[in-house]
C-alpha positions in Angstrom: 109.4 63.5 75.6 111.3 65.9 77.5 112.3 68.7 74.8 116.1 69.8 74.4 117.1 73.6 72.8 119.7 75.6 72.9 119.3 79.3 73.1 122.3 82.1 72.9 122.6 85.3 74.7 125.4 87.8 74.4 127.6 85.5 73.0 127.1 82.8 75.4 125.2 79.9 75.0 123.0 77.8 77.5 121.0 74.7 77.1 117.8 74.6 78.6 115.1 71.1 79.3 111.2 71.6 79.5 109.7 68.2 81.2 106.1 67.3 81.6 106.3 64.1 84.5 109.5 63.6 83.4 113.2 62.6 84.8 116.2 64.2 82.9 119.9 63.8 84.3 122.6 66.1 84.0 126.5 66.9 84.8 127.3 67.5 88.1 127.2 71.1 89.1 125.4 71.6 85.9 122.4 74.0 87.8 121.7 77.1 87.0 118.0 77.1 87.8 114.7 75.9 87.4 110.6 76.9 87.7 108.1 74.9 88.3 107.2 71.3 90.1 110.7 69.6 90.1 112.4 67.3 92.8 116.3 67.8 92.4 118.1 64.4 93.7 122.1 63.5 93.7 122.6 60.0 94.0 125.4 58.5 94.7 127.2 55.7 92.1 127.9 52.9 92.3 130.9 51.8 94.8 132.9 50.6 91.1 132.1 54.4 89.7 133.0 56.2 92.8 136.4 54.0 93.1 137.2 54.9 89.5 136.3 58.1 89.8 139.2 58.9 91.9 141.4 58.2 88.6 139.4 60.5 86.3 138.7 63.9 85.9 135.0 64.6 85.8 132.5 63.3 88.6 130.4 59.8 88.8 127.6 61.9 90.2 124.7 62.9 87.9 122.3 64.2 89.7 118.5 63.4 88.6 115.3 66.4 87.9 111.8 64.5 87.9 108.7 66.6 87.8 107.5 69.1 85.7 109.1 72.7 84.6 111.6 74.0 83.0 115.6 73.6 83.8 117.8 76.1 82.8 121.7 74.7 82.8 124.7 76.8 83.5 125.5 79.3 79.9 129.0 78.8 78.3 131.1 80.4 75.5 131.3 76.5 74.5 128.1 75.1 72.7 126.0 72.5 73.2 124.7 69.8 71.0 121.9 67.8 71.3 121.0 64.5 69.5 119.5 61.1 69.4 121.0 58.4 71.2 119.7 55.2 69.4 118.6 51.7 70.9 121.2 50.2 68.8 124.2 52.6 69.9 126.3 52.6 72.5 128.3 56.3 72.7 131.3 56.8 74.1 132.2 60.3 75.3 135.5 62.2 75.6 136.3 63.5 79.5 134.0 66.2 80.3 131.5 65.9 76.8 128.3 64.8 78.9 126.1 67.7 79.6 122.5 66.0 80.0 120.7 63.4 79.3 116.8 61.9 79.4 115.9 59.2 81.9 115.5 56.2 79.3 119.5 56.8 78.4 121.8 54.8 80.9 125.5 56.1 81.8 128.0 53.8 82.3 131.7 54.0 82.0 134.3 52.1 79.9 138.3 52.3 80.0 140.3 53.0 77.0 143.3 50.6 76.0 146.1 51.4 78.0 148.7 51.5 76.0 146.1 54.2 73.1 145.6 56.4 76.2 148.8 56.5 77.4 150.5 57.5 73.9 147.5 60.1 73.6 148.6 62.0 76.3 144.9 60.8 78.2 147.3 58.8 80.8 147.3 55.2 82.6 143.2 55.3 83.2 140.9 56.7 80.6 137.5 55.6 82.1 134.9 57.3 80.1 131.2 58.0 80.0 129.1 55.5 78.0 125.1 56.2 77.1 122.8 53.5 75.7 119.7 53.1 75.4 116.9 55.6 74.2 116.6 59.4 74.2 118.4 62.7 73.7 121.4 63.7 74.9 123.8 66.8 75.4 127.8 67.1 74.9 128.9 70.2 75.1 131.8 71.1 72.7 133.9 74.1 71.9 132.3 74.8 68.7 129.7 73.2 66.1 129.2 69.8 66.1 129.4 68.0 63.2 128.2 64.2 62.8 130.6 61.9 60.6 129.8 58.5 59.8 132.9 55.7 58.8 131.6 52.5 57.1 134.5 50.2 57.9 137.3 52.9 57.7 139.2 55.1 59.4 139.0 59.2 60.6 142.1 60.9 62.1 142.3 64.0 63.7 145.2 66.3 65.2 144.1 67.3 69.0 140.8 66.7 70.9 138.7 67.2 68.0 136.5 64.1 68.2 133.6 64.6 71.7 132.3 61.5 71.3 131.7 58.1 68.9 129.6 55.2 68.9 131.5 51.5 70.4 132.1 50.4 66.5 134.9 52.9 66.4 138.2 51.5 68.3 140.4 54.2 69.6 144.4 54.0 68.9 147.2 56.8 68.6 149.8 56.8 66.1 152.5 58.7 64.7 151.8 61.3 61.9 154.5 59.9 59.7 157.0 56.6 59.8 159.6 57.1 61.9 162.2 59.2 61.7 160.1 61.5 59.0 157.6 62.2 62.2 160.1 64.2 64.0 160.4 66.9 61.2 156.6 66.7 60.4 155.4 69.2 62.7 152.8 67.4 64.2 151.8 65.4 67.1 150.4 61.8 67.7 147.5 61.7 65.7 143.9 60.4 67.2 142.9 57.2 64.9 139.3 56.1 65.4 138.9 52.6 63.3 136.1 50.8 62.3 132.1 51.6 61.6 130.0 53.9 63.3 129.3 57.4 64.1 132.1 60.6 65.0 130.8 63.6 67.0 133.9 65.9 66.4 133.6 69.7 66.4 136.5 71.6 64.0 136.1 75.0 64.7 136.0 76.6 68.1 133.6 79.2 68.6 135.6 83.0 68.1 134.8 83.7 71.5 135.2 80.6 73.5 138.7 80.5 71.4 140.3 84.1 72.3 139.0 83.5 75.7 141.1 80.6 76.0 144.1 81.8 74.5 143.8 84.3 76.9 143.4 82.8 79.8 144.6 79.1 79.2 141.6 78.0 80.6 139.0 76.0 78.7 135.8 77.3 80.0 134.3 80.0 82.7 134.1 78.0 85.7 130.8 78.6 88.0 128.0 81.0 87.0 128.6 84.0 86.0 127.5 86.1 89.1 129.9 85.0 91.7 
């Protein structure tokens, strides 16, 4: 089993895979480097991810690492959190959440109702990642990650809170109060996830990945950090 941990340096925070004759996958572009006895390989998806790739944000391409060695991902001010993902599961991940992955988990995608995504402020098509399957996986999140389970209920959050949530959960968006108290509550749509199963949501950016934003208005570094 490949082994997943995540180490910070100077603030930053970088995820890094050991693998003994094994394949991991991980975001496109994800590379920072990596030592030892591993073949790198892109493949491209399918024609129906590449089409529907064109109306999302974040690439159908995950490239593949088979061999033995040690991969070292691109650092962040954003964390990283690795877990389990469960034969019994099906996750599915907010735009831009999947980091990595082990072989025996298999991506796929899934579109969000239209009229949910639309109110959310996620537009017309909201095809996200899905992971079944068995192994660990990495999201990477703007601050701790906390894991909330709902046993036939409900969780609602203000924002992008939530990273990711197992297919029990249905996704809908609705008002923070009846209307027309909602337009003097001070608050937006809320993000409703109904149902049973599992909540990856992360409350509390980290300090740094936080003023950097403010900042800047821009969620992340982009690139590595020597170019």
């Amino acid at each position: 089993m490949a082994t997943f941990r995540v180490r910070e340096v100077e603030g930053m925070r970088q995820l890094s895979i050991d693998i003994t004759d094994e394949t991991v996958r991980a975001a496109y572009g994800a590379l920072s480097n990596m030592n030892g006895t591993i073949r790198f390989t892109p493949r491209l998806p399918k024609f129906g991810d590449f089409f529907r790739a064109i109306f999302t944000r974040e690439s159908r391409i995950r490239p593949y690492y088979r061999g033995t060695g040690s991969i070292n991902l691109q650092p962040s001010l954003r964390g990283f959190h690795v877990f389990q993902v469960r034969p019994e599961e099906r996750w599915i991940l907010e735009t831009g959440a999947y980091w990595a992955s082990e072989g025996g988990v298999e991506l796929g995608v899934t579109k969000e109702p239209f009229w949910a995504s639309l109110w959310a402020g996620d537009g017309i098509f909201a095809w996200k990642t899905t992971m079944t399957g068995s192994g660990q996986a990495a999201v990477n999140a703007p601050g701790p990650v906390e894991v909330i389970e709902v046993d036939n209920g409900e969780i609602k959050v203000q924002g992008r809170l939530v990273i990711g949530r197992t297919s029990g959960l249905k996704f809908k968006s609705q008002r923070a109060a009846s209307f027309p108290r909602n337009l003097i509550s001070g608050q937006d749509r809320l993000r409703v996830y109904e149902g049973t199963g599992k909540v990856l949501v992360s409350w509390t950016p980290y300090w740094n990945q936080h003023l950097y934003q403010r900042m800047t208005d821009e969620e992340n570094v982009q690139s590595t950090l020597f170019e």
